[in-house]
N, CA and C atoms as a LAMMPS dump frame, in Angstrom:
ITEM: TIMESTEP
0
ITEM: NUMBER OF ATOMS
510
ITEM: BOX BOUNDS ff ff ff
-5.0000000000000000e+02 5.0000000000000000e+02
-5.0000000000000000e+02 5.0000000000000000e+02
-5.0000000000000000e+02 5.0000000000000000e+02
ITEM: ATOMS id mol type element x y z
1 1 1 N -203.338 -250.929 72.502
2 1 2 C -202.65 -250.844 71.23
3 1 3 C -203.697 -250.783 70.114
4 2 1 N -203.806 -249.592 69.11
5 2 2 C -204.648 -249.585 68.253
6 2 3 C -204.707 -250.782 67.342
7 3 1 N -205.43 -250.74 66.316
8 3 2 C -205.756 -252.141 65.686
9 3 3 C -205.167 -251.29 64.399
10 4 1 N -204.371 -251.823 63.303
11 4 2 C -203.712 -251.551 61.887
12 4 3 C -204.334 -252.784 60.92
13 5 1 N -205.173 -251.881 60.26
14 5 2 C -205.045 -252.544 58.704
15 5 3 C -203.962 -252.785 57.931
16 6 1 N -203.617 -253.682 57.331
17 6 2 C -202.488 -253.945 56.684
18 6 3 C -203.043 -252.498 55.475
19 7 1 N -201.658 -252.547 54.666
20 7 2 C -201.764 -251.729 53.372
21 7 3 C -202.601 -252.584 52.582
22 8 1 N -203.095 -251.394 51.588
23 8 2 C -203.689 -251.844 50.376
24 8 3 C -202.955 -252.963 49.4
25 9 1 N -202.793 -253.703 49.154
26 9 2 C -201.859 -254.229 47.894
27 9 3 C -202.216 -253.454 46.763
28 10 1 N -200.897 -253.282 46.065
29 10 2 C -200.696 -252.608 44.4
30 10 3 C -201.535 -252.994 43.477
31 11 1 N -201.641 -252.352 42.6
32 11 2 C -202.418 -252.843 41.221
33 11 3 C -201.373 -253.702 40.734
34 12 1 N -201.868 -254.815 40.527
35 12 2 C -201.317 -256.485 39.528
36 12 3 C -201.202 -256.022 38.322
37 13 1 N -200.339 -255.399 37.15
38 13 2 C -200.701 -255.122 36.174
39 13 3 C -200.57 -256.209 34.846
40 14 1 N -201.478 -256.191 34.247
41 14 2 C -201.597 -257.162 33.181
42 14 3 C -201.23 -256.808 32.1
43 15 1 N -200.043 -256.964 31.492
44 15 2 C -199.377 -256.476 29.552
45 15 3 C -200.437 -257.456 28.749
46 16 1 N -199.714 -257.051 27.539
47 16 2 C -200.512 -257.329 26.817
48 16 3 C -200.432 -259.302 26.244
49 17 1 N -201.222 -259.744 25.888
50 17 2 C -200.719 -261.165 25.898
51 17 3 C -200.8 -262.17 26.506
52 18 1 N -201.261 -261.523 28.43
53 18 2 C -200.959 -261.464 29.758
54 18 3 C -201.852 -261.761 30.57
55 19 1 N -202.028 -262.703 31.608
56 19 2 C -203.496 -262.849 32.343
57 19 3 C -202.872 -263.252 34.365
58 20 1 N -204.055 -262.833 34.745
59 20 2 C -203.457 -263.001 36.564
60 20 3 C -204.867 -263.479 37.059
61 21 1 N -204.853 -264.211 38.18
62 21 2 C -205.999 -264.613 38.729
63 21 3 C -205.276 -264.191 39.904
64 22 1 N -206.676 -264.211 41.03
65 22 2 C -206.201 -263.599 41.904
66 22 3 C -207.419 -264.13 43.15
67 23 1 N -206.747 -264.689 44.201
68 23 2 C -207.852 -264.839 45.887
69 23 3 C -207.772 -263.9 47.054
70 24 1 N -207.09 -263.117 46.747
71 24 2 C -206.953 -261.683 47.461
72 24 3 C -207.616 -260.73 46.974
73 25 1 N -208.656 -260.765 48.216
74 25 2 C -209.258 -259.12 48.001
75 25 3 C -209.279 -257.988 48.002
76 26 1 N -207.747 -257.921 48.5
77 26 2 C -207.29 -256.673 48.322
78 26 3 C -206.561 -255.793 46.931
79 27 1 N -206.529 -257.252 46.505
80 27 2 C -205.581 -256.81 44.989
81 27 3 C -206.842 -256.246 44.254
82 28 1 N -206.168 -255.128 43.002
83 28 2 C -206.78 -255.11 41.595
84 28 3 C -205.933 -255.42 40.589
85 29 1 N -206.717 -255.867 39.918
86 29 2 C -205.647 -256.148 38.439
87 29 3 C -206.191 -254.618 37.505
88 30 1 N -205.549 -254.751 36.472
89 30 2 C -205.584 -253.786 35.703
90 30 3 C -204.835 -253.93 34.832
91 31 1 N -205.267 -253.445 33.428
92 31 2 C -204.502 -253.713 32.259
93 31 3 C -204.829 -251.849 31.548
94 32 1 N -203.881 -251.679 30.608
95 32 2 C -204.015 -250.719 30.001
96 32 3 C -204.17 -250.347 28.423
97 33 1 N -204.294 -249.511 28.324
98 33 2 C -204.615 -249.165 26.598
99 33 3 C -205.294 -250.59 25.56
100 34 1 N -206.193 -250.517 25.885
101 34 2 C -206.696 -251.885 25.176
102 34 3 C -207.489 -251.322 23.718
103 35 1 N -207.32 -251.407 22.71
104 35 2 C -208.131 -250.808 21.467
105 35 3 C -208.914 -252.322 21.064
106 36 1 N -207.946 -252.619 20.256
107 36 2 C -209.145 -253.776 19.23
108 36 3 C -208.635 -255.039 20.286
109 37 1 N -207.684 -254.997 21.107
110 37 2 C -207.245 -255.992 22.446
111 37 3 C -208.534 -256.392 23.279
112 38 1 N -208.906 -257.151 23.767
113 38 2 C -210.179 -257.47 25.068
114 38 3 C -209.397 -257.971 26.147
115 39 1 N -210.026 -256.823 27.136
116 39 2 C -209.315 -257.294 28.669
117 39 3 C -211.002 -258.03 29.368
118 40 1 N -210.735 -259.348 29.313
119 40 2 C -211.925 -260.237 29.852
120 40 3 C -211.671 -260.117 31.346
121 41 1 N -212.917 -260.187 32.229
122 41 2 C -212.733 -260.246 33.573
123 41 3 C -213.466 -261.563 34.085
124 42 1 N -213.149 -261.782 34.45
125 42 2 C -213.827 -263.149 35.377
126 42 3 C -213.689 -262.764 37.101
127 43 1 N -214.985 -263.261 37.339
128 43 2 C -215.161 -263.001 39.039
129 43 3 C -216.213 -263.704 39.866
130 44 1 N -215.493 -265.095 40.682
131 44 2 C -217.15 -265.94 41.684
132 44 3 C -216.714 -264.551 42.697
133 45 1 N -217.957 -264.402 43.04
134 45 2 C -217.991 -263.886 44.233
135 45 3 C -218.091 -264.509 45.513
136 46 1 N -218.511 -266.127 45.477
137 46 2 C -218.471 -266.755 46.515
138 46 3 C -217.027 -267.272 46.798
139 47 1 N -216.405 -267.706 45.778
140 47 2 C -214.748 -267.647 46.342
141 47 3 C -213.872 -267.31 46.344
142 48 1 N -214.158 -265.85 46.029
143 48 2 C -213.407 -264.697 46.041
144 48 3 C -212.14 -264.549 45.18
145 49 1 N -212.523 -265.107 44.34
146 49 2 C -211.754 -264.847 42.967
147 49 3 C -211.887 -264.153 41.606
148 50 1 N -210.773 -263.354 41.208
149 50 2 C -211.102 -262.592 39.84
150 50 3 C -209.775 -263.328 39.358
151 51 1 N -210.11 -262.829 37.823
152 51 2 C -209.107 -263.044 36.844
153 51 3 C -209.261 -261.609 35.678
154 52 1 N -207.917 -261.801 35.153
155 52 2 C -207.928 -260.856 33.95
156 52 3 C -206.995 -261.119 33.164
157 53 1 N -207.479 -261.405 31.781
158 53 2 C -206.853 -261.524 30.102
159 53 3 C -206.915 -260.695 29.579
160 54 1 N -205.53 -260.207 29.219
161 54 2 C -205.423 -258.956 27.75
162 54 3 C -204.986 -259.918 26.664
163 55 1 N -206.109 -259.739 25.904
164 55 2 C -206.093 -260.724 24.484
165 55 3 C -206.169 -260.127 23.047
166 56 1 N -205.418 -260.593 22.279
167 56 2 C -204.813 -259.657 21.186
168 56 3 C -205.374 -259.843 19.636
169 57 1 N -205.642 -261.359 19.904
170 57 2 C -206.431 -261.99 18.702
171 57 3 C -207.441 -262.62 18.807
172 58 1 N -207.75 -263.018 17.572
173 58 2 C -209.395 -264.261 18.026
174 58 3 C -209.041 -265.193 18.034
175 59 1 N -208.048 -265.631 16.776
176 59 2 C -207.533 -267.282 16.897
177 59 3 C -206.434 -267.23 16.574
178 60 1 N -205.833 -268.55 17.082
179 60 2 C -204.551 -269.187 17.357
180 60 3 C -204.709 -269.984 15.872
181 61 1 N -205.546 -269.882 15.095
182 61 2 C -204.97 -270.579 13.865
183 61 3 C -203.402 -269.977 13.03
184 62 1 N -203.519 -268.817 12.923
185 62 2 C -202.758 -268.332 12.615
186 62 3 C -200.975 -268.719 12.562
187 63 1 N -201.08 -268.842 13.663
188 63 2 C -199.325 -269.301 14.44
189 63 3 C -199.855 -270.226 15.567
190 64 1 N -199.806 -270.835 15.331
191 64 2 C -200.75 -272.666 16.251
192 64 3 C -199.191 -272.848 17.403
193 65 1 N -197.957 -272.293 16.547
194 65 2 C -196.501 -272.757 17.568
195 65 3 C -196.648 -271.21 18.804
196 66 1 N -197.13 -270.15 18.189
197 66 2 C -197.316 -268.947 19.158
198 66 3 C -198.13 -269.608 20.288
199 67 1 N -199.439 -270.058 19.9
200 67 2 C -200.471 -270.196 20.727
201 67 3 C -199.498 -271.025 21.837
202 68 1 N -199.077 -271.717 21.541
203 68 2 C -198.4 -273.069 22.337
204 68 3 C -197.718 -272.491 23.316
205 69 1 N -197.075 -271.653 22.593
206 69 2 C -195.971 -271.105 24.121
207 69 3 C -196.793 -269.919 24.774
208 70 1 N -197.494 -269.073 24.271
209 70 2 C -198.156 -268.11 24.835
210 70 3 C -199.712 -268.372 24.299
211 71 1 N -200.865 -269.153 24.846
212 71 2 C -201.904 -269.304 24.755
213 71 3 C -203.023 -267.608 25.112
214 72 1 N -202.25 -266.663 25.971
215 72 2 C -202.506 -265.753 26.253
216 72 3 C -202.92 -264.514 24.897
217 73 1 N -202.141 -265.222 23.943
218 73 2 C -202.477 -264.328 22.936
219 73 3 C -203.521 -263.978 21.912
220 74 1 N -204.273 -265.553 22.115
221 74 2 C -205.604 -265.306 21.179
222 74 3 C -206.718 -265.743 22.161
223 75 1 N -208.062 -265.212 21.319
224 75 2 C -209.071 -265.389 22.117
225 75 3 C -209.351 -266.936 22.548
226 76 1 N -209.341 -267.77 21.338
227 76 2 C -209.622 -269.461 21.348
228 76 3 C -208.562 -269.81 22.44
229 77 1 N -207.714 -269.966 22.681
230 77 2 C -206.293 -270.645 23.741
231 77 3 C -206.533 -269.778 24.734
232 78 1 N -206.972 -268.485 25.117
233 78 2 C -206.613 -267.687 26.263
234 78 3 C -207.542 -267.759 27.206
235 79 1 N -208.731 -267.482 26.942
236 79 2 C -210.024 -267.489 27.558
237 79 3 C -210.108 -269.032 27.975
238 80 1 N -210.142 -270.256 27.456
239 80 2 C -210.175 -270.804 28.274
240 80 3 C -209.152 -271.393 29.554
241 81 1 N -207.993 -270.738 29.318
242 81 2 C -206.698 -270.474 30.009
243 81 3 C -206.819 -269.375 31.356
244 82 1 N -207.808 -268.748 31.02
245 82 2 C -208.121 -267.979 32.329
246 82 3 C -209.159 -268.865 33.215
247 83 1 N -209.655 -269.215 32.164
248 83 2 C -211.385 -270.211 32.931
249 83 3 C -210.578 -271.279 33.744
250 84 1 N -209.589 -271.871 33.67
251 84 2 C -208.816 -273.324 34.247
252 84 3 C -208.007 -272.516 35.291
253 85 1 N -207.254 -271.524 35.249
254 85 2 C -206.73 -270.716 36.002
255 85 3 C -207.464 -270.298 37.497
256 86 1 N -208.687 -269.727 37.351
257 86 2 C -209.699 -269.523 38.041
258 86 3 C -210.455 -270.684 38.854
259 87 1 N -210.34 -271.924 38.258
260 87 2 C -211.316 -272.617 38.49
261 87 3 C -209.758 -273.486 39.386
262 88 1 N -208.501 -273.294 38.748
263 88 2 C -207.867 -273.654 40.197
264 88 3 C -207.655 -273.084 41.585
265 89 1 N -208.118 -271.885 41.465
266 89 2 C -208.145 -270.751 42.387
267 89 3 C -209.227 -270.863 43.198
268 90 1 N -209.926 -271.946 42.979
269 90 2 C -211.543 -272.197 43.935
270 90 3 C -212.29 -271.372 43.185
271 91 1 N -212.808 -270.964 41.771
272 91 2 C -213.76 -270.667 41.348
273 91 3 C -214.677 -271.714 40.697
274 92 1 N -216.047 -271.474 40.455
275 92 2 C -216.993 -272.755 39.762
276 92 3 C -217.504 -272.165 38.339
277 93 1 N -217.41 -272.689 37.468
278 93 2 C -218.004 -272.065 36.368
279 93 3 C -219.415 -271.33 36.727
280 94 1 N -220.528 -272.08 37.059
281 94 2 C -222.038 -271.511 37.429
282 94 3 C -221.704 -270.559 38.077
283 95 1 N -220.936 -269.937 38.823
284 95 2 C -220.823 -268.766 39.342
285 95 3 C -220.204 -267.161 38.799
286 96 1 N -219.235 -267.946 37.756
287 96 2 C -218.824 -266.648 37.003
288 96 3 C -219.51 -265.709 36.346
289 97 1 N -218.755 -264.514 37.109
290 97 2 C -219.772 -262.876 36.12
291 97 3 C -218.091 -263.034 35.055
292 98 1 N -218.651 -262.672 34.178
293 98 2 C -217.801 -262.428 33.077
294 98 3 C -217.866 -260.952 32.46
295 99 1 N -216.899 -260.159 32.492
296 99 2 C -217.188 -258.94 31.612
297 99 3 C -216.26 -258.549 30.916
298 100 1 N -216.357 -257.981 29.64
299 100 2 C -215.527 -257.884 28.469
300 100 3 C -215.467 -256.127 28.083
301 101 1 N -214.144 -256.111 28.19
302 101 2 C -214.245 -254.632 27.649
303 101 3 C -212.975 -254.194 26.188
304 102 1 N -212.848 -253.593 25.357
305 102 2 C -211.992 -253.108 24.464
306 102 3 C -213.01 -254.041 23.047
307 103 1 N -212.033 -254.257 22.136
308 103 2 C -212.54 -254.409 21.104
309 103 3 C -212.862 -253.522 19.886
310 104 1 N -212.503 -252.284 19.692
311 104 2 C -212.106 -250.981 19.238
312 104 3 C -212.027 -251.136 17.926
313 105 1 N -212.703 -250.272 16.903
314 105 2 C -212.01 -250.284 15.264
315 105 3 C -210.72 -249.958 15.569
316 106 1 N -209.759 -250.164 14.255
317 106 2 C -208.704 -249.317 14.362
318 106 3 C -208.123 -248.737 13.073
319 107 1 N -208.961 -248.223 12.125
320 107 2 C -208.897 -247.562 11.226
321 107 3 C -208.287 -246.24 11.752
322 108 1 N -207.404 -245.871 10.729
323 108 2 C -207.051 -244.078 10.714
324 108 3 C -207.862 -243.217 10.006
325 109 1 N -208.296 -242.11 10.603
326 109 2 C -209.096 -241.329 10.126
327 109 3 C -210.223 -241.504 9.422
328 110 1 N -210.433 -241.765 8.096
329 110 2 C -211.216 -241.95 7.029
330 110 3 C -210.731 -243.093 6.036
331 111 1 N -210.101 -243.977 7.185
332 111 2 C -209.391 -245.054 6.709
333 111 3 C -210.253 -246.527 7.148
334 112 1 N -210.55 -247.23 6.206
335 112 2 C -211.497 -248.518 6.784
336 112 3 C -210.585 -249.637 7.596
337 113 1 N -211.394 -250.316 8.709
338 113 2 C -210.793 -251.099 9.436
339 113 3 C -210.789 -252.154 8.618
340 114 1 N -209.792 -252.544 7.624
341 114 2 C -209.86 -253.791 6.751
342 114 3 C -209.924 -254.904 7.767
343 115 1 N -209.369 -255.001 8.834
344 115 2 C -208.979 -256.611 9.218
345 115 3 C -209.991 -256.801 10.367
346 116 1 N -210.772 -255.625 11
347 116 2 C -211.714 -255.66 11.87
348 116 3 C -211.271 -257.126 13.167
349 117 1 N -209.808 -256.895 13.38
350 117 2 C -209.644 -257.439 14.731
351 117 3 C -210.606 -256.945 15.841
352 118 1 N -210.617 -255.995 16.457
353 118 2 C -211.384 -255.762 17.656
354 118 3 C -212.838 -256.43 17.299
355 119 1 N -213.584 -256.478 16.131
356 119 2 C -214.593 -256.95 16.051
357 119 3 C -214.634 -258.429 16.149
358 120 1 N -213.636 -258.811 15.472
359 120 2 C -213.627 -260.801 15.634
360 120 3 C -212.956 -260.961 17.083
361 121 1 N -212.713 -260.046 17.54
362 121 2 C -212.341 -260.476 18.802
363 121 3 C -212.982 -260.637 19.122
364 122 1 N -214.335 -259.618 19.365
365 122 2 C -215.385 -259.821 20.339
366 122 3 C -216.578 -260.913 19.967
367 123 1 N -216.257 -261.398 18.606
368 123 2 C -217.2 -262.439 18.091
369 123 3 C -216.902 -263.781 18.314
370 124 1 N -215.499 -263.751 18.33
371 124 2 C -214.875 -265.169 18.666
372 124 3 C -215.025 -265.301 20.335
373 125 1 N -215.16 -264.139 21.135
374 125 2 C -214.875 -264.5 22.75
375 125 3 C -216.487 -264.739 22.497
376 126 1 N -217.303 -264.408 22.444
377 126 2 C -218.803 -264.352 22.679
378 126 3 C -219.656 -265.706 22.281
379 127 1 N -218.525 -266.547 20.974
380 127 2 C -219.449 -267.532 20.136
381 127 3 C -218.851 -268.788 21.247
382 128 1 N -217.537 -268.138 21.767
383 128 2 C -216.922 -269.611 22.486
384 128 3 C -217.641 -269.373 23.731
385 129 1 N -218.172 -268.638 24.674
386 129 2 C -218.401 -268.332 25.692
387 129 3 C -219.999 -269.255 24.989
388 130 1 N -220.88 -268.764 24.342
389 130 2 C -222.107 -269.221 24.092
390 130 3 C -221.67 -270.838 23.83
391 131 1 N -220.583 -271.666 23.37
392 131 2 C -220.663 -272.431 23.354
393 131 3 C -220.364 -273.331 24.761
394 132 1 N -220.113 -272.873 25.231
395 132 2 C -219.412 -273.399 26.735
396 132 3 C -220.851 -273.121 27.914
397 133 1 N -221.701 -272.525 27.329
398 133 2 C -222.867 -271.936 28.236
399 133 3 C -222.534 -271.473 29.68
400 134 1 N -221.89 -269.999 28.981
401 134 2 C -221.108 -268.657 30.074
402 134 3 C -221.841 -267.539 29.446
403 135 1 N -222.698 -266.797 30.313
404 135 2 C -223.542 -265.696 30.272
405 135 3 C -222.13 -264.663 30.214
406 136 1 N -222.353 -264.006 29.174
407 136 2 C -221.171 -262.312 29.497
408 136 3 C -222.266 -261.547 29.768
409 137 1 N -221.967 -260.881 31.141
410 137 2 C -222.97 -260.349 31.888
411 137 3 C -222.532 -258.777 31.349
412 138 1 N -221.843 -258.427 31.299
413 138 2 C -221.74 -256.634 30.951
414 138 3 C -220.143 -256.59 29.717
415 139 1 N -220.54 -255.526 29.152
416 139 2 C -219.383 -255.856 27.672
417 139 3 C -219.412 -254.248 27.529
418 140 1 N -218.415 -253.187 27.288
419 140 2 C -218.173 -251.732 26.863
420 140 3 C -216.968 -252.233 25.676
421 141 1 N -217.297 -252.253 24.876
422 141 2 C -216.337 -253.291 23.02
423 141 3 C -217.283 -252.107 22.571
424 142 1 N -216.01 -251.873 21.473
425 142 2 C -216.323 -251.274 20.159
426 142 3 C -215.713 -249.804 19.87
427 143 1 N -216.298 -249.204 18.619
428 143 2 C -215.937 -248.001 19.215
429 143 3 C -214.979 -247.59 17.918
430 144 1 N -214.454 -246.373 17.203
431 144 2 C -213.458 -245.903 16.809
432 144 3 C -212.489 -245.431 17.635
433 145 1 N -211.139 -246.523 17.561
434 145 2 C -209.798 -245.879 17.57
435 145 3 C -210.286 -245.706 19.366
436 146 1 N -210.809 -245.979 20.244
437 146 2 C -211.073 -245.911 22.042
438 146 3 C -210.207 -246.818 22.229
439 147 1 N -208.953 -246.114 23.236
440 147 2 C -208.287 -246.609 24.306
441 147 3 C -208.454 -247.069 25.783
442 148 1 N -209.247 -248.013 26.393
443 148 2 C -209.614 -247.96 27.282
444 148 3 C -209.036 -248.743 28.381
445 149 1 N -208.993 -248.196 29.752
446 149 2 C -208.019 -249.345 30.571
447 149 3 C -209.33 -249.837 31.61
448 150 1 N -208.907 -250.556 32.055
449 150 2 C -209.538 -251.493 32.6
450 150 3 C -209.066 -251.869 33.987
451 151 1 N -210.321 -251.871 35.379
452 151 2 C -209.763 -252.068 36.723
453 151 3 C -210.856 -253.207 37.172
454 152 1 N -210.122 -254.664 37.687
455 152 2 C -210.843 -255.733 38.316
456 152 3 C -210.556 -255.448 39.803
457 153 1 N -211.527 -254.958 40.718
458 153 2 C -211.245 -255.067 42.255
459 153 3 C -211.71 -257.032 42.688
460 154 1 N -210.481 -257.406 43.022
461 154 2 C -210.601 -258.873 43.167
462 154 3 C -211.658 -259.437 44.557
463 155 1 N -211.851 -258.165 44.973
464 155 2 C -212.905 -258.794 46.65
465 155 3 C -214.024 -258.417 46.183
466 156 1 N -214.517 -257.287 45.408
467 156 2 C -216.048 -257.405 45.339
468 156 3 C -216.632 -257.639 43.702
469 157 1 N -215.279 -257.722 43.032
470 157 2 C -215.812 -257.723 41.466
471 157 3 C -215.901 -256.653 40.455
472 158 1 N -215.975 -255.596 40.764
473 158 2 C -215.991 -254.426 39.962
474 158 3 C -215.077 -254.079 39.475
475 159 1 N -216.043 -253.77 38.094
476 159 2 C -214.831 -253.426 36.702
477 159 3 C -215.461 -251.926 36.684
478 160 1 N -214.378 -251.281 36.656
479 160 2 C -213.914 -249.757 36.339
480 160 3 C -213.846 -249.731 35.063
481 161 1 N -214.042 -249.036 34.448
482 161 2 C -213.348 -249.042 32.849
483 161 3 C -213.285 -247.395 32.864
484 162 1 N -212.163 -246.867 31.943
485 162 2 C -211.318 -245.178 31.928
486 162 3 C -211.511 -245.167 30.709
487 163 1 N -212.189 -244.583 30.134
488 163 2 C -211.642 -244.293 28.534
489 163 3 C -212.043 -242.665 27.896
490 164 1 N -211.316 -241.988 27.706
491 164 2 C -211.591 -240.83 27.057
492 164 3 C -211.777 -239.91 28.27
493 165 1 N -211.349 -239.831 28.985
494 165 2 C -211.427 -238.653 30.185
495 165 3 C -212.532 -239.426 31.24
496 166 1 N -213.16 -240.426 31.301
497 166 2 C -214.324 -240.646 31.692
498 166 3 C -214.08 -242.469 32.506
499 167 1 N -214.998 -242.299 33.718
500 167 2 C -215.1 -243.907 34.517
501 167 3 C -216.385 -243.811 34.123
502 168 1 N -216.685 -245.47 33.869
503 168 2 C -217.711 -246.241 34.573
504 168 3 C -218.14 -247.407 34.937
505 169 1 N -218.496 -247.848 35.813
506 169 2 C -218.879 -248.956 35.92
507 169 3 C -219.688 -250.07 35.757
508 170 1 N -218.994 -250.889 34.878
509 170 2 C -219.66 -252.243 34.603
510 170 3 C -220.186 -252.787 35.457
């Protein structure tokens, strides 16, 4: 009797707001259209765990009762909401690769990004990460008006990133 691999499992997809950890190596997560949004990845490779946050803001000051029910939504409440997530999943902090992708102006045309979300996004994930002493090992942020989606393969770690007709890997 031949030997059968099980199927692949589906892509986990992550909305926006939204985060999945994952001990299956067969899964990917994946999130989509991320502009001034950051889809953070987290991944030990020794216990075979990834995670992924689509995060929308920098801080939860804003609406402190939002954060509460959906911590997923800003950078301050979310990120470390993935880190506790993970770390119940058998991950160790000293082991996490961390990689950050989106963060996007989002000005129209010849229009200035007054509120420069994608930028405090990526300043607020980076100043809390430096404060927590978490290396972000690879980051593709920035950019005019770039839509980019984002693929975590949960068994070996690799982030895909799609944006503009084009892969590459983090």
């Amino acid at each position: 009797m031949p030997i059968t691999q099980p199927p692949p499992a589906a892509d986990k997809v992550i909305g926006i707001a939204d985060m999945a950890v994952s001990d299956t190596s067969a899964d990917r997560l994946v999130t989509y259209a991320l502009g001034s949004c950051l889809g953070v990845c987290v991944h030990d490779p020794v216990a075979g765990v990834g995670g992924m946050l689509h995060v929308m803001l920098p801080s939860s000051d804003i609406d402190p009762q939002k954060a509460q029910r959906n911590p997923c939504m800003f950078v301050d409440t979310g990120v470390p909401e993935l880190f506790r997530a993970a770390y119940r999943a058998g991950a160790q902090k000293e082991r996490l690769v961390v990689k950050v992708v989106g963060g996007a102006a989002s000005g129209e045309g010849d229009q200035p990004d007054n509120f420069q979300v994608g930028k405090r996004n990526v300043l607020t994930l980076k100043k809390l990460l430096w404060k927590n002493g978490v290396i972000l090992r690879a980051e593709d942020v920035g950019g005019q008006r770039v839509s980019r989606t984002v693929f975590l393969q949960v068994g070996t770690g690799e982030v895909l990133v799609k944006a503009n007709g084009r892969e590459a890997t983090l």
